[in-house]
Rosetta silent file (secondary structure, phi, psi, omega in degrees, C-alpha in Angstrom):
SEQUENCE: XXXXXXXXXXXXXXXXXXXXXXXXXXXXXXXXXXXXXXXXXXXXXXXXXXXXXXXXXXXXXXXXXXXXXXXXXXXXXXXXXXXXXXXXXXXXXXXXXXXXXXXXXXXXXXXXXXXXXXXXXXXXXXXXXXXXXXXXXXXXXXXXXXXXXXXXXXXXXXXXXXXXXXXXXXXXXXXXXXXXXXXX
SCORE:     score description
SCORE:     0.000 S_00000001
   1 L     0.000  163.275 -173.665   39.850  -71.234  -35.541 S_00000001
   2 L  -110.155  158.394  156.766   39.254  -71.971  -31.371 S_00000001
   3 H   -23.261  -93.573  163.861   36.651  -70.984  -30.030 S_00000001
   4 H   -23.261  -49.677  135.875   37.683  -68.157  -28.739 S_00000001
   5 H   -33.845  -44.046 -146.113   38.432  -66.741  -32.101 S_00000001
   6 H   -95.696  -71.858  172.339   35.330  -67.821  -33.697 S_00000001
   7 H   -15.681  -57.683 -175.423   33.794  -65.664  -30.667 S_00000001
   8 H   -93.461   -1.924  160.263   35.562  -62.072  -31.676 S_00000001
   9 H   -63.797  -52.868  159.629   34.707  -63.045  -35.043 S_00000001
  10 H   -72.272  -67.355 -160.392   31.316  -62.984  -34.856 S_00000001
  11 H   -44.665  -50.588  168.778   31.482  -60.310  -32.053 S_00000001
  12 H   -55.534  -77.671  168.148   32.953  -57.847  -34.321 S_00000001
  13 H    -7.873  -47.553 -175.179   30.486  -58.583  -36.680 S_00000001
  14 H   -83.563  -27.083 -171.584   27.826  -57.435  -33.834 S_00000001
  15 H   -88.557   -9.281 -155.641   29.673  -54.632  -32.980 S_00000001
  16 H   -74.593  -52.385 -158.526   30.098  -53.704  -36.239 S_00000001
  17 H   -69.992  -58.992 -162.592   25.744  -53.451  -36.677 S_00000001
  18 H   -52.244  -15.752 -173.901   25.766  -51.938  -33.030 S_00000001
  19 H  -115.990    0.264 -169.326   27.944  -49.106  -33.961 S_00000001
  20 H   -89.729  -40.240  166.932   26.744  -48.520  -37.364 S_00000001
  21 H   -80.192  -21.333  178.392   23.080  -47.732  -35.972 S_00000001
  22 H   -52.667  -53.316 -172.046   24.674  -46.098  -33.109 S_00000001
  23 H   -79.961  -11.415  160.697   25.947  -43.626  -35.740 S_00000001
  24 H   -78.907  -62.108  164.724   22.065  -43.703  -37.675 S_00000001
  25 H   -93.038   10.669 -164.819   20.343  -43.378  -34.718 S_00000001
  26 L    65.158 -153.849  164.533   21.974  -42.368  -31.865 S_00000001
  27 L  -106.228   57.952  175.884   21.275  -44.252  -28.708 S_00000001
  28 H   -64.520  -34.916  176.310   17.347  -43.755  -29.028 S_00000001
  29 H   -44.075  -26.101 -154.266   17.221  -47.202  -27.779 S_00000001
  30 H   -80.418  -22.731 -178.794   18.335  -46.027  -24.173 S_00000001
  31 H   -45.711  -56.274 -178.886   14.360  -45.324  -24.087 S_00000001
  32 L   -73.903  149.572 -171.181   13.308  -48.792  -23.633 S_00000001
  33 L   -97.054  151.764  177.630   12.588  -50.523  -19.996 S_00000001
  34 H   -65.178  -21.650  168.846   14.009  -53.796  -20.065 S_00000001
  35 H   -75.805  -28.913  150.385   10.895  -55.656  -20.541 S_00000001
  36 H   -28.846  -54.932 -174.387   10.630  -53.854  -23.904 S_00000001
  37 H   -67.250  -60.140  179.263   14.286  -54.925  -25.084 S_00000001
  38 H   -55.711  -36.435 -175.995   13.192  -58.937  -23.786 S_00000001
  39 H   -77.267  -51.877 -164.775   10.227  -58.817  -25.869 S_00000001
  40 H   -65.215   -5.284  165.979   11.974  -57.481  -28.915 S_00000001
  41 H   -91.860  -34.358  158.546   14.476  -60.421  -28.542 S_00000001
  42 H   -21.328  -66.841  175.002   11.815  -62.600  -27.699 S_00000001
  43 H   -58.921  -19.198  179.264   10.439  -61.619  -31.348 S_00000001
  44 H   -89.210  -32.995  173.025   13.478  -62.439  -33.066 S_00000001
  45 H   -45.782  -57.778 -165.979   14.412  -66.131  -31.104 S_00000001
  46 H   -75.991  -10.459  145.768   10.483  -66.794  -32.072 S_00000001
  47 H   -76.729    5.306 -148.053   11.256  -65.924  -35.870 S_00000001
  48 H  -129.518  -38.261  156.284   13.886  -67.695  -35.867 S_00000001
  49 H   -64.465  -24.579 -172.965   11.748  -71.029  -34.577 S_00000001
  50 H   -88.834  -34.000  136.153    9.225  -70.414  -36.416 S_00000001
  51 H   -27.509  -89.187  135.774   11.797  -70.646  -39.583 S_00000001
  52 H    14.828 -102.972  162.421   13.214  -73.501  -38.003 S_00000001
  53 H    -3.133  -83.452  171.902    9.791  -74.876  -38.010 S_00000001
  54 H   -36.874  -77.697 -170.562    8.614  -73.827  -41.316 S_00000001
  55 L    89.725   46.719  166.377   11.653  -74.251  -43.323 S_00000001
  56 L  -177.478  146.976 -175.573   10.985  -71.078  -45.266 S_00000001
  57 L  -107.311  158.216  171.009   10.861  -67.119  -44.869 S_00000001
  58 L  -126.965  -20.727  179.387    8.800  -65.150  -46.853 S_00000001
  59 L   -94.802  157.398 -163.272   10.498  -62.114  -45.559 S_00000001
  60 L  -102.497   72.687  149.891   14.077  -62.411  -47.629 S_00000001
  61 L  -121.024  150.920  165.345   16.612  -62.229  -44.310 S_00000001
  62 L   -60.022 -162.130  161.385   18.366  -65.164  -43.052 S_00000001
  63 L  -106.828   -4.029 -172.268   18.290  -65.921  -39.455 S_00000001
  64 H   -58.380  -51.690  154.852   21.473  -64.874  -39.067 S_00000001
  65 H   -87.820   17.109  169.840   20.613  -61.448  -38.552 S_00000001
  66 H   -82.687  -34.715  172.805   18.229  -62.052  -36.345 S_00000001
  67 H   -61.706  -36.396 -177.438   20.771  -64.013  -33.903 S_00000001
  68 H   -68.165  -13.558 -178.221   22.941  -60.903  -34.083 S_00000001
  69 H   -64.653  -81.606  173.833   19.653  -58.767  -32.930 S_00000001
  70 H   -12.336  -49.079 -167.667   19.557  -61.561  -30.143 S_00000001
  71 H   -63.501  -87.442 -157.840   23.479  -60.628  -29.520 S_00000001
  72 H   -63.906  -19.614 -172.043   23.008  -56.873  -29.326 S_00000001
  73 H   -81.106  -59.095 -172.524   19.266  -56.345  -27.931 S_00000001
  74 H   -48.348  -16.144  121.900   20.631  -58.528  -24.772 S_00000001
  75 H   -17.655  -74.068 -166.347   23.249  -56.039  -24.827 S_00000001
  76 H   -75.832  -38.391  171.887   21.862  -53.171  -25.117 S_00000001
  77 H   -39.837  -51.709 -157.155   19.594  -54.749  -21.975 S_00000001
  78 H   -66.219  -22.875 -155.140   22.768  -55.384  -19.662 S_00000001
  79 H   -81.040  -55.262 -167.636   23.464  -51.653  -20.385 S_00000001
  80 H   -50.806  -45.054 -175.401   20.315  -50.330  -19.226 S_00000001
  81 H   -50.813  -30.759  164.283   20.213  -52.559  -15.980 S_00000001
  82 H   -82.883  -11.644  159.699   23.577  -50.357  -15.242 S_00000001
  83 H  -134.531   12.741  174.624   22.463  -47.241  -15.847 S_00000001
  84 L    56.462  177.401 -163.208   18.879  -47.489  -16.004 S_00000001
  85 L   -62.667  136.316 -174.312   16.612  -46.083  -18.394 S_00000001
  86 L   -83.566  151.754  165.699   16.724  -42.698  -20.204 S_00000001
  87 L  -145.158    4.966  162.196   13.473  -40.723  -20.221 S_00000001
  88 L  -154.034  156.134 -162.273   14.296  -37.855  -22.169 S_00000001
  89 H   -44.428  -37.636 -174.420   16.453  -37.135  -25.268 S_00000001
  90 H   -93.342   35.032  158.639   19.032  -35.318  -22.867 S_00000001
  91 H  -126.853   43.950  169.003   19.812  -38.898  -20.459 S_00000001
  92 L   -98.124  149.058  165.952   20.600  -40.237  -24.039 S_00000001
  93 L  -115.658  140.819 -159.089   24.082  -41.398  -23.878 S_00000001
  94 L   -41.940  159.228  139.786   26.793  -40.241  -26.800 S_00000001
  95 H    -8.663  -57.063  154.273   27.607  -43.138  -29.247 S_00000001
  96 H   -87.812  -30.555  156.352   30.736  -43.966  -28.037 S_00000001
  97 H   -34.671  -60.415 -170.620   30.079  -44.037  -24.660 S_00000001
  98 H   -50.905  -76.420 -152.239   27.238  -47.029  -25.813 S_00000001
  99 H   -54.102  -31.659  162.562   29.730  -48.771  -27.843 S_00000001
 100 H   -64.753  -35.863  161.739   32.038  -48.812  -25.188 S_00000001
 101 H   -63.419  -38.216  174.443   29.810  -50.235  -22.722 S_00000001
 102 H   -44.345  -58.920  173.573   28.787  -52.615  -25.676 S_00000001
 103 H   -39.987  -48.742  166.142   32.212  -53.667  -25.865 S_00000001
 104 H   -24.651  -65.856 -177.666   32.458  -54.350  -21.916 S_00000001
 105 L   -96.742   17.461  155.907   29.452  -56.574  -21.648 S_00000001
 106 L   -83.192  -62.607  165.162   30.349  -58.522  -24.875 S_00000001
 107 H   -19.929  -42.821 -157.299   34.119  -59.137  -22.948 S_00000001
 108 H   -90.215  -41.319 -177.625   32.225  -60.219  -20.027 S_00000001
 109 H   -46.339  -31.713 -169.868   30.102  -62.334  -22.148 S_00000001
 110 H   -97.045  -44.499  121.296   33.086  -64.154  -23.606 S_00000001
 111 H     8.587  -66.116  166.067   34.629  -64.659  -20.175 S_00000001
 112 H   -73.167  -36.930 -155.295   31.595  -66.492  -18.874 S_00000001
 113 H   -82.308  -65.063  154.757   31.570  -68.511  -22.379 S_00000001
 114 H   -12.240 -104.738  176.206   35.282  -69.451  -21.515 S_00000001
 115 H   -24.929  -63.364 -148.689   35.228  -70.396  -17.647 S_00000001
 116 H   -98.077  -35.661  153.310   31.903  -72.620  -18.468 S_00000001
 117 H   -30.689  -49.395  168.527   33.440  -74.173  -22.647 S_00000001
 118 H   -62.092  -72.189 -172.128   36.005  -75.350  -19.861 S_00000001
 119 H   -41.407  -73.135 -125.727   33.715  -77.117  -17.411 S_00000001
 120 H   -85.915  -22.343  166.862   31.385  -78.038  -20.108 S_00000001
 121 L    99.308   48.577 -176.629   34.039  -79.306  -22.675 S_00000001
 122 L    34.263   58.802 -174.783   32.030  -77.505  -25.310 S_00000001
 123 L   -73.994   -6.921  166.810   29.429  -79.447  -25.163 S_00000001
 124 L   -54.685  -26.695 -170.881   27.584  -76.666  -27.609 S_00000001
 125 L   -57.619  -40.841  166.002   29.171  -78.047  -30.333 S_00000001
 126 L  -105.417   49.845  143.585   26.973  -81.244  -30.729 S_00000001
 127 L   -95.869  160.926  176.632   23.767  -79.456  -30.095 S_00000001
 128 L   -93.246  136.898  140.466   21.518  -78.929  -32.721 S_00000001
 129 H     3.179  -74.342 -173.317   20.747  -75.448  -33.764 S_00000001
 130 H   -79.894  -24.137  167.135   17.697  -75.641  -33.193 S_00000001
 131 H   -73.189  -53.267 -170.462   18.075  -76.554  -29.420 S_00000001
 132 H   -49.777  -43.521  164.307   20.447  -73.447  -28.971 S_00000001
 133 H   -51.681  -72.311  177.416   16.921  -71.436  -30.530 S_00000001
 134 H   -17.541  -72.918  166.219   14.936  -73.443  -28.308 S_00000001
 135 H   -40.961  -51.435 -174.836   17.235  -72.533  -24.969 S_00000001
 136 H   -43.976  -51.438  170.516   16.895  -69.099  -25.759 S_00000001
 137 H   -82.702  -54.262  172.397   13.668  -68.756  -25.491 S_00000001
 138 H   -62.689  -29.271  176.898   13.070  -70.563  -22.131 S_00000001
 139 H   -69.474  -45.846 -163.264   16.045  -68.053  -20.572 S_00000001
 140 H   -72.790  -26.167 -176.418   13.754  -65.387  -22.319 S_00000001
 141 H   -65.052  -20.732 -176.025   10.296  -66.912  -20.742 S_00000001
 142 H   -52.017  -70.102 -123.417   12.757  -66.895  -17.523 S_00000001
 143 H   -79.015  -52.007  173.404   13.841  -63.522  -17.731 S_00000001
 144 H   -23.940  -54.238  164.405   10.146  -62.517  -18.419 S_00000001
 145 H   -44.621  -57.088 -166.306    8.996  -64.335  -15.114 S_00000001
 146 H   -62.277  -30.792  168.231   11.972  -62.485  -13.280 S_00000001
 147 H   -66.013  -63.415  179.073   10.184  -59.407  -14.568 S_00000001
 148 H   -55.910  -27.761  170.089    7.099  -59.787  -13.290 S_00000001
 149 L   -83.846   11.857  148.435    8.151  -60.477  -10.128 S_00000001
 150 L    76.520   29.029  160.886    9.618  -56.941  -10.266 S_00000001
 151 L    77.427    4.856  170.877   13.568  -58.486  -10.354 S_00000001
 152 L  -100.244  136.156  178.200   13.382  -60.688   -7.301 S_00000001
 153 L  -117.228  146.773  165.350   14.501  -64.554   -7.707 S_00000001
 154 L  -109.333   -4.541  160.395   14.501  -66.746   -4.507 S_00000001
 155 L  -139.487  -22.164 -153.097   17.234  -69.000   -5.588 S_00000001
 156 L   -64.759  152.358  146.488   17.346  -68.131   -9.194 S_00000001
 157 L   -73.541  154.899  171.457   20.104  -66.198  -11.116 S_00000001
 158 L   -69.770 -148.445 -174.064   18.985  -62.824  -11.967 S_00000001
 159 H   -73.151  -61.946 -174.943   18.072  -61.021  -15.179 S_00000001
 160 H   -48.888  -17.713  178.743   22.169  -60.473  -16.140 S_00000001
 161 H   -90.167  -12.630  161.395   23.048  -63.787  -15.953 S_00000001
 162 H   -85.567   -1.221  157.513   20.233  -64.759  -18.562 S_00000001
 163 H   -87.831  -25.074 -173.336   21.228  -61.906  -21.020 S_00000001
 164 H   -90.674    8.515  169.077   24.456  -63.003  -20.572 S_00000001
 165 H   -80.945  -54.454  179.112   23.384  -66.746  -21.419 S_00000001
 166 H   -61.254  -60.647  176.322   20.960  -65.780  -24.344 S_00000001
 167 H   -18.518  -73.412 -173.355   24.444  -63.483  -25.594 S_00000001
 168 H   -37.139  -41.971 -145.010   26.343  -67.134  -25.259 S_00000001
 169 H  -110.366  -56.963  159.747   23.721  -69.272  -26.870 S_00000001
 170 H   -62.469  -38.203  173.345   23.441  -66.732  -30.186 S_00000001
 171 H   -54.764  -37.704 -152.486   27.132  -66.878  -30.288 S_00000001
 172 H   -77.274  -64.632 -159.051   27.151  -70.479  -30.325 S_00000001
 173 H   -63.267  -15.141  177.200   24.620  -70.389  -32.982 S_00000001
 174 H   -65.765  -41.499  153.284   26.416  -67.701  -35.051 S_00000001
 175 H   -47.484  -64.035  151.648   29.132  -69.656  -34.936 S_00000001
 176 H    -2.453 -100.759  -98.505   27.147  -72.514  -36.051 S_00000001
 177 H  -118.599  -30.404 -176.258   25.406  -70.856  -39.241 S_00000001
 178 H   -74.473  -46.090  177.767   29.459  -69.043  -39.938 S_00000001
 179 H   -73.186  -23.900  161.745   31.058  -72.664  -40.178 S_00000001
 180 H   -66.700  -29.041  179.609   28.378  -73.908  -42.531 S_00000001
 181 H   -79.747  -27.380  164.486   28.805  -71.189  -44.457 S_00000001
 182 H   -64.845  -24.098 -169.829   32.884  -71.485  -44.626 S_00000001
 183 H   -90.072  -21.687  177.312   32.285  -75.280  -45.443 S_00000001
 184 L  -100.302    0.000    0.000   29.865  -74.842  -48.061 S_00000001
């Protein structure tokens, strides 16, 4: 598989989770302010170092579905920054509407991963893991910063282009953790 492949491989995978709770739970999610949704990826990048770290879980999930968390909470973030936040059950939006939007900003995601795999010659490939964790987590202390200052950067990208970089950077690693698993 190319890249590119590898990409709607996993992504179907995410969309898969994203539409399955969509249909458990509606879009309850639609709730959260964006600095909620960065801290709850924030918690999964830092279980997923703290693994890393460790070399053992005591809770019995991989990390794998925590990168797909990564995938979908930075999602579900891009969504809110375009329609902003729900504050009562009736600014929930249906199911497929979300999944459509999901779809959108995963496209876009894969787009940006494209244009810059060219420039960079996929230079993800010979990273470690563990850097791709690593990255993740400084775009999330970024995005955090970006917060506090109430969404103003003075040279900086904003908040979308570091969800769509944290998106990029779990793919890479999904990919990662999928070809070890085809190899072994």
């Amino acid at each position: 598989m190319n890249t590119s492949e590898e990409f709607d491989f996993i992504a179907e995978k995410c969309l898969d989770i994203f539409s399955k709770k969509a249909q458990d739970y509606g879009t309850a999610w639609r709730i959260l302010r964006t600095p909620s949704l960065t801290d709850q990826i924030y918690i999964k990048a830092q279980r997923i170092r703290s693994i890393e770290q460790k070399g053992v879980s005591y809770v019995n999930e991989g990390v794998t579905p925590e990168y797909i968390g990564i995938v979908n909470y930075s999602v579900m973030a891009l969504i809110q920054l375009e329609v902003g936040v729900a504050n009562t059950m009736e600014e929930l939006m249906p199911a497929d509407q979300a999944i459509q939007l999901f779809k959108k900003y995963l496209g876009n995601a894969k787009s940006l991963m494209a244009n810059k795999n060219h420039d960079y010659d996929e230079a993800w490939r010979k990273m470690r893991r563990s850097s791709l964790t690593d990255i993740i987590l400084m775009k999330l202390l970024r995005v955090k910063q970006i917060e506090d200052n109430d969404g103003t950067t003075l040279i900086s990208e904003g908040l979308d282009a570091n969800y769509y970089d944290i998106i990029n950077y779990a793919m890479f690693a999904l990919i990662k953790l999928n070809e070890n698993e085809t190899n072994n």
